[in-house]
C-alpha atoms as one frame of an Amber mdcrd trajectory, in Angstrom:
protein
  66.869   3.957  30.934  68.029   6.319  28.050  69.197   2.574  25.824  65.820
   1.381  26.691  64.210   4.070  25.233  66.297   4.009  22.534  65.358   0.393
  21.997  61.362   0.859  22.228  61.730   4.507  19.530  63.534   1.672  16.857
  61.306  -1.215  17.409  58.541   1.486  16.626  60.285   2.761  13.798  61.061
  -0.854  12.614  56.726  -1.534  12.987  56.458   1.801  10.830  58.511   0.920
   8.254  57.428  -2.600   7.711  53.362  -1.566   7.282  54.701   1.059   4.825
  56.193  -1.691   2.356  53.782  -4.445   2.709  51.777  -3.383  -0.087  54.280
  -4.064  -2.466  55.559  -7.401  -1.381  58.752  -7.241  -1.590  62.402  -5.881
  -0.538  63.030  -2.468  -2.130  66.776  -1.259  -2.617  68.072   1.217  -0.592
  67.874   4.556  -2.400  70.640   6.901  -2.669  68.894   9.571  -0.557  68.681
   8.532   2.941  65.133  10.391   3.348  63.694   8.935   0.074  61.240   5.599
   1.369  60.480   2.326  -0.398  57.242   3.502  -0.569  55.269   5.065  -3.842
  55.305   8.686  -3.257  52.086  10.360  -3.854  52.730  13.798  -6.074  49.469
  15.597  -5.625  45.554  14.648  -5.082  44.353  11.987  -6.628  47.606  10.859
  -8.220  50.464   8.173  -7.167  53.643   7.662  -8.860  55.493   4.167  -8.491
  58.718   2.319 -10.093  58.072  -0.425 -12.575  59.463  -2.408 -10.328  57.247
  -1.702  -6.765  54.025  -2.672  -9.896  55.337  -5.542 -11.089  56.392  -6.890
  -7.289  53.008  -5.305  -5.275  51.010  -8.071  -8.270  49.121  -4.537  -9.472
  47.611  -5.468 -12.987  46.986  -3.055 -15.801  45.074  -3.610 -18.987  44.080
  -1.473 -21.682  40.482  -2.149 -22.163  38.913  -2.551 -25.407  35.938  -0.225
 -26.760  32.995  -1.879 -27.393  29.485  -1.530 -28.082  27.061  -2.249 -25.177
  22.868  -2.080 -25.335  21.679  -0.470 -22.174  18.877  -2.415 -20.184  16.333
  -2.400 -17.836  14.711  -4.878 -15.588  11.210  -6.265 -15.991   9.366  -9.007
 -13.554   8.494 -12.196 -15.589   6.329 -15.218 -14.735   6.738 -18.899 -16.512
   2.756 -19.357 -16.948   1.263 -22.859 -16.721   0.197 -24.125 -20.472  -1.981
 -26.485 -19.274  -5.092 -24.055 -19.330  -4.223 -23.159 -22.835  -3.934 -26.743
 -23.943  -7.108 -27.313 -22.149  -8.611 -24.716 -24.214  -7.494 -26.183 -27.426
  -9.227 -29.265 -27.145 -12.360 -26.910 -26.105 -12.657 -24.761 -29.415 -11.293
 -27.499 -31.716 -14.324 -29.653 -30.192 -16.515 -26.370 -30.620 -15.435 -25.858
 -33.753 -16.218 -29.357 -35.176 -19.446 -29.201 -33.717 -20.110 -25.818 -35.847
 -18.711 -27.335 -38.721 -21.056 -30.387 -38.314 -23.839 -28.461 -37.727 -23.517
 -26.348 -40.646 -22.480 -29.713 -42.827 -26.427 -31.205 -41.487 -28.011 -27.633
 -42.195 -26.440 -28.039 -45.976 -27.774 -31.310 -45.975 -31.323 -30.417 -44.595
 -31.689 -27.438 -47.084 -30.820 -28.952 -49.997 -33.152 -32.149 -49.148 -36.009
 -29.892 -48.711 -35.600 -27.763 -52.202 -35.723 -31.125 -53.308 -39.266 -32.415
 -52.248 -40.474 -28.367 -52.444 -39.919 -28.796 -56.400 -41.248 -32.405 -56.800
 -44.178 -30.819 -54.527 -45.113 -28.150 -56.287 -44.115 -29.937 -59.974 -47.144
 -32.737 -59.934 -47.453 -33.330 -56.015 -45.192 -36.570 -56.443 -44.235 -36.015
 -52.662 -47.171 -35.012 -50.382 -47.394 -31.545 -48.581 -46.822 -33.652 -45.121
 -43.062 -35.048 -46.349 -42.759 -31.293 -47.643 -43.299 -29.631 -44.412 -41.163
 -32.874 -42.124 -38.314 -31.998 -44.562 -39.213 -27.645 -44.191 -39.383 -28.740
 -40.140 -35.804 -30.780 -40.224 -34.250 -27.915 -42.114 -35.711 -25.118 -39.804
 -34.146 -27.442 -37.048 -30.517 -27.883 -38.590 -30.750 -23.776 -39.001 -31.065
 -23.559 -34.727 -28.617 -26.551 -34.014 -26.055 -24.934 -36.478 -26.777 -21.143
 -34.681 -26.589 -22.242 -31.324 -23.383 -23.968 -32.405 -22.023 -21.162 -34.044
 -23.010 -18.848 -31.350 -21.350 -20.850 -28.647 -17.830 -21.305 -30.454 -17.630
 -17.494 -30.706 -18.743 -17.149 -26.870 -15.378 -19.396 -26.590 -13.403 -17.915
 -28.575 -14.731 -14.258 -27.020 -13.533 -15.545 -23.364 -10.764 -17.504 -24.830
  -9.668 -13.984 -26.665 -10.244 -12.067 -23.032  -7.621 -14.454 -21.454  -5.228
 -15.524 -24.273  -5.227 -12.350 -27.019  -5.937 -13.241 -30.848  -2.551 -14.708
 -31.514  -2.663 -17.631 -28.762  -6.356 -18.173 -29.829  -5.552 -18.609 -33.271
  -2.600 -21.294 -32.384  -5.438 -22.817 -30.222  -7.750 -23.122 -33.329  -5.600
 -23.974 -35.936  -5.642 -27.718 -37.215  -1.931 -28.040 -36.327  -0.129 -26.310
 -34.013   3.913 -26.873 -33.830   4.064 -23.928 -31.204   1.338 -25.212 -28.720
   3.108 -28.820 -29.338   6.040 -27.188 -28.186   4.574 -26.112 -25.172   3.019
 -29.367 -24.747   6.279 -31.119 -24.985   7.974 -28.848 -22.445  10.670 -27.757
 -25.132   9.296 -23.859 -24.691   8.200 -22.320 -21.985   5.239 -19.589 -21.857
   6.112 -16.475 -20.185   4.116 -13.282 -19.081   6.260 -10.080 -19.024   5.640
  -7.093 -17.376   7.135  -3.799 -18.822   8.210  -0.859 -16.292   5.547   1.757
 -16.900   8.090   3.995 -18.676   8.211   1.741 -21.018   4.411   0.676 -21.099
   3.329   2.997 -23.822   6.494   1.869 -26.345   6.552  -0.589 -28.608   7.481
  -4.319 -26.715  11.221  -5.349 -27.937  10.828  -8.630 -30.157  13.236 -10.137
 -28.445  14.390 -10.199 -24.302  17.139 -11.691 -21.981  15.752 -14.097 -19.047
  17.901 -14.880 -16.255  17.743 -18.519 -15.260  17.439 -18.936 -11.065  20.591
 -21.182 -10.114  22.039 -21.145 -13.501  25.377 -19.149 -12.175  24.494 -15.840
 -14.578  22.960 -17.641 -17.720  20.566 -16.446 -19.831  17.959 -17.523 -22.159
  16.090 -15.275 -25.207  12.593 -15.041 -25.379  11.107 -14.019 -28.117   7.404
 -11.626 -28.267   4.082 -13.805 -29.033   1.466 -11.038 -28.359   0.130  -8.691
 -25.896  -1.400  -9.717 -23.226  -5.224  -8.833 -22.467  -4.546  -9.204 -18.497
  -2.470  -6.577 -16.907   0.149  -7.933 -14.300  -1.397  -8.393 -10.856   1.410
  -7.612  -8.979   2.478  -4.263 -10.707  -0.345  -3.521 -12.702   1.233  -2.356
 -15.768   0.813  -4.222 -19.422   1.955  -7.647 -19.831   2.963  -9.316 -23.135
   2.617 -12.835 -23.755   6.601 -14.141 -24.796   7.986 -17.721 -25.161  11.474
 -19.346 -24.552  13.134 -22.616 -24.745  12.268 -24.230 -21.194  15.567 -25.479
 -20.095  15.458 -24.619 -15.786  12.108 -23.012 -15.824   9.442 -23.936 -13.899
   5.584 -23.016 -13.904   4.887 -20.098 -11.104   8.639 -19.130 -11.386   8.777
 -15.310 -10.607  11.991 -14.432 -12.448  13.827 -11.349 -14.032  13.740 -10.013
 -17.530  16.228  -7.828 -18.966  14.894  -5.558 -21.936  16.508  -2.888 -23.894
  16.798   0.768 -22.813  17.180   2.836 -25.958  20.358   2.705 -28.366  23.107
   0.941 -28.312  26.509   2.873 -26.500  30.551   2.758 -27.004  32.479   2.591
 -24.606  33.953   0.514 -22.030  33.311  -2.243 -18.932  34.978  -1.507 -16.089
  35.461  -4.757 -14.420  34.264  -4.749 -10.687  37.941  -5.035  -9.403  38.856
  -2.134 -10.620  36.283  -0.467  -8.925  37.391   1.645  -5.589  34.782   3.985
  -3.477  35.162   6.876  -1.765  33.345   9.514  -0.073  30.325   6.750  -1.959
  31.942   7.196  -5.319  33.240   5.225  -7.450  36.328   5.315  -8.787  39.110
   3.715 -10.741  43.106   4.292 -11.147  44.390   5.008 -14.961  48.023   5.017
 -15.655  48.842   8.347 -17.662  52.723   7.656 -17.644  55.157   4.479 -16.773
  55.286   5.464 -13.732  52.051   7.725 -12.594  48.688   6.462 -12.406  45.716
   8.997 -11.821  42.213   8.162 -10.063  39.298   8.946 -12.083  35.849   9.014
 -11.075  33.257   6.911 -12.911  29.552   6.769 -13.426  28.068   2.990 -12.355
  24.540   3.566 -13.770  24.890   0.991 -16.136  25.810  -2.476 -15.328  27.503
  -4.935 -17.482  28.374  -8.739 -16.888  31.120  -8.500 -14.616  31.483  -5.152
 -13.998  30.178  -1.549 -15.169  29.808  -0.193 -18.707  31.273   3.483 -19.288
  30.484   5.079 -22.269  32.667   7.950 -24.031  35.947   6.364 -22.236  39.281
   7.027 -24.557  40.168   3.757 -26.549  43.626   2.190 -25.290  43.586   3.562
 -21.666  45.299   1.445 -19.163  43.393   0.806 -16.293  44.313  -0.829 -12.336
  41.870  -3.766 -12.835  43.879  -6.172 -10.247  45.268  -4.130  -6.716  43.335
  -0.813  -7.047  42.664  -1.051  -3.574  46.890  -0.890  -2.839  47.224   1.988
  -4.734  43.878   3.481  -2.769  45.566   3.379   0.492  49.014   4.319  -0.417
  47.724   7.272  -2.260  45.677   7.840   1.524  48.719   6.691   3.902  49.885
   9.801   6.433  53.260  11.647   5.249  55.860  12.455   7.443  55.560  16.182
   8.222  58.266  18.832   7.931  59.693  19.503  10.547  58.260  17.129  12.895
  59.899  16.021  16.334  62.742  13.721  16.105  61.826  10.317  17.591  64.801
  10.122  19.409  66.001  12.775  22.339  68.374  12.776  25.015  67.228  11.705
  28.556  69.709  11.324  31.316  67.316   9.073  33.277
């Protein structure tokens, strides 16, 4: 009975030993000192120490990371508009407007053929009063066609102006238009952008990041047309009126736009691998000597492609960005206690 014990206590030792070394992958050599383990060997809280060797055989990767500058943003909702009521309106005031030019073109016309007989009238009554007052009558006529046409080009351009804003309007009414044949052509897309109401009462940026659906991270700029006289129905807060190249959008697409939050920063993006949490914090390991490597809290407010930007970080720090989590639960593996029970004992049974 007392060898079969002795059998199970090693096979469990064996099992101990073998989880404790897994994390480095490899063989170490036996050390000098019979208590010393393969293991890294944790020196106080927060802090791991390891050979150049157990980091180059666990696969743990360390880079210094580069200081950069990186422009904080915030998220706005954007919608890809349809053009086709703003083409539609196009056709409506440039029809409008050639009717009012027309219009005032006859009234010209009218007036100046009725000075015309008025002299020769009142000269030696070459023309009669009757042609005098059929040419006064056609003039007085031209004046209403050219006021009612006048009258009902600025009721379009009014409702036009309580839809579109002055800029699209004007695009709309200009003889040619390489922005609304863009539009036309499906080369840009029209856009209405909501700002965040903390940023409602600040100047729009001129320029925004749009995140294509399906497009694997890309992003598209899209530059400021106007504001928008229609606030956003779904957030209510000002909208501005922005266009970008069309590429995957589609009308109705309900999409996200990135906008800049305040001045640029310097710092540095934490890749997401390097990331650990704990205790719902995050944090990251930093190697302070060959052989010791610290874990350092980090703030995650501020995301960055691929990761998290962290301003005020020291330039030429080496950080864990490949096996953080190996050095997470070494650091958090149990330690053999002094003076703890012997595994082994003596049983005559």
């Amino acid at each position: 009975m007392k060898h079969k014990r002795n059998i199970l206590v090693g096979l469990i030792a064996a099992v101990i030993i073998i989880g404790a070394v897994i994390w480095i992958r490899s063989k170490p050599a036996q050390p000098a000192n019979p208590a010393a383990s393969s293991r890294a060997a944790t020196t106080s809280a927060g802090t791991i120490e390891i050979t150049p060797q157990q980091l180059t055989a666990s696969g743990i990767a360390v880079q210094a990371l580069p200081t950069t500058r990186f422009q904080p943003q915030t998220s706005a909702y954007a919608s890809v508009l349809d053009p086709g009521p703003l083409l539609q309106l196009r056709g409506q005031l440039r029809s409008a407007q050639l009717q009012t030019d027309a219009a005032r073109a006859q009234a010209a016309a009218s007036e100046r053929e009725y000075r015309r007989l008025a002299v020769l009238n009142g000269q030696d009554h070459t023309v009669s009063d009757k042609v005098t007052e059929a040419a006064r009558a056609t003039r007085d006529a031209d004046r209403a066609h050219l006021e009612a046409a006048q009258a009902g080009l600025l009721a379009a351009r009014d409702t036009a102006r309580s839809r579109w804003g002055d800029v699209l309007v004007g695009w709309a009414l200009a003889a040619r238009s390489p922005q609304l044949d863009a539009l036309n052509s499906g080369q840009q897309a029209l856009l209405s952008v909501a700002l965040p109401h903390s940023e409602a009462a600040g100047t729009p940026p001129p320029t925004i990041h749009i995140g294509v659906p399906g497009s694997s991270g890309t992003q598209i700029i899209a530059r400021l047309i106007s504001p928008s006289p229609l606030a956003d129905p779904v957030i209510q807060s000002p909208a501005y009126f922005y266009q970008a190249p069309r590429g995957g959008l589609r009308t109705d697409m309900r999409i996200e736009a990135l906008l800049p939050a305040g001045p640029s920063l310097e710092g540095v993006t934490i890749p997401n691998s390097a990331v650990v949490w704990y205790a719902n914090r995050p944090w990251v390991y930093v190697q302070s000597t060959d052989t010791q490597f610290v874990r350092r809290e980090i703030a995650v407010n501020t995301p960055a492609p691929g990761g998290w930007f962290v301003a005020q970080w020291h330039a030429g720090e080496r950080v864990v960005v490949q096996g953080a989590a190996l050095l997470f639960s070494q650091e958090f593996q149990p330690k053999p206690q002094p003076g703890a029970p012997s595994s082994g004992g003596d049983d005559d049974d």
